[in-house]
C-alpha positions as CSV (number, residue, x, y, z in Angstrom):
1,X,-62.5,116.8,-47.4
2,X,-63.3,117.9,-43.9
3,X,-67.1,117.5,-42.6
4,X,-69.1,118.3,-39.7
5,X,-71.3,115.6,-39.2
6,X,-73.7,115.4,-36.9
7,X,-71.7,117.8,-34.9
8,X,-68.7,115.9,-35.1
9,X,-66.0,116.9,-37.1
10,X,-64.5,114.0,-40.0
11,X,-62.8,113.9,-42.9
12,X,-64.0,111.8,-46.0
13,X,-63.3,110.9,-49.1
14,X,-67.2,110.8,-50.5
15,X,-67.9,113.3,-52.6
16,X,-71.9,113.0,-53.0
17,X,-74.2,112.9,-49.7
18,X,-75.4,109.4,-50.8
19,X,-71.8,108.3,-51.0
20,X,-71.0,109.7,-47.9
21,X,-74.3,107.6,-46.2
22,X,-72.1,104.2,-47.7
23,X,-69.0,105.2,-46.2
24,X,-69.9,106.1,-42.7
25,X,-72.1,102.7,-43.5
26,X,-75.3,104.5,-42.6
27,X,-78.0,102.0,-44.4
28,X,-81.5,102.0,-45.3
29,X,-84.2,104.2,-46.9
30,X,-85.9,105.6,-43.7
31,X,-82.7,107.9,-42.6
32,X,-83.3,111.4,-43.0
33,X,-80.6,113.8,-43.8
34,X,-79.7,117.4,-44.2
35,X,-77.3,119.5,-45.4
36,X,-76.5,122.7,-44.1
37,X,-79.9,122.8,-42.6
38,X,-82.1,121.9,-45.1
39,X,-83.7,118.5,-45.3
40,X,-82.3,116.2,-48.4
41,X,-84.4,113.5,-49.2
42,X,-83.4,110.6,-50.4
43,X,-84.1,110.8,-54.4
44,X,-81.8,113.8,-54.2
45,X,-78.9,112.4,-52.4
46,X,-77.3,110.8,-55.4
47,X,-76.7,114.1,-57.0
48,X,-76.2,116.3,-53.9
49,X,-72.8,117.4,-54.5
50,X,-70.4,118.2,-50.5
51,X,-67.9,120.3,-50.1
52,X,-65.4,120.9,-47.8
53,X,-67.1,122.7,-44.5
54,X,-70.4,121.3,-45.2
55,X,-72.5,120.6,-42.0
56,X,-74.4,117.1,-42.4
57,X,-77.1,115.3,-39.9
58,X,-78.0,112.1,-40.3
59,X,-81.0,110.7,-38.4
60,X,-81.9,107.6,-37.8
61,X,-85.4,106.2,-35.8
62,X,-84.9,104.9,-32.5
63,X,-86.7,102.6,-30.4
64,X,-87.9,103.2,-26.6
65,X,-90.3,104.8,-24.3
């Protein structure tokens, strides 16, 4: 299925936002994500369902000053 994430365009084989996380091997719990605009946190990931078209950010803290 084709994805836009974080503004980029890919196409994946996860079909869940958590699964998705695994194979763009995005790890740990302090990401935050959204789909389509709207925060997902991560309890709900597991059962929030993509699908083709679907616009995804994934943040991640950085470090600097």
């Amino acid at each position: 299925m084709k994805l836009t994430v974080n503004g980029e365009e890919q196409e994946v084989t996860s079909q869940t936002l958590s699964e998705l996380l695994g194979e763009l091997e995005y790890e740990g719990d302090w990401l935050a994500t959204a789909l389509n605009g709207e925060l997902v946190s991560a309890s709900v990931r597991p059962a929030c369902n993509l699908k083709d078209g679907d616009r995804v950010e994934i943040l991640t803290p950085r470090q600097g000053g």
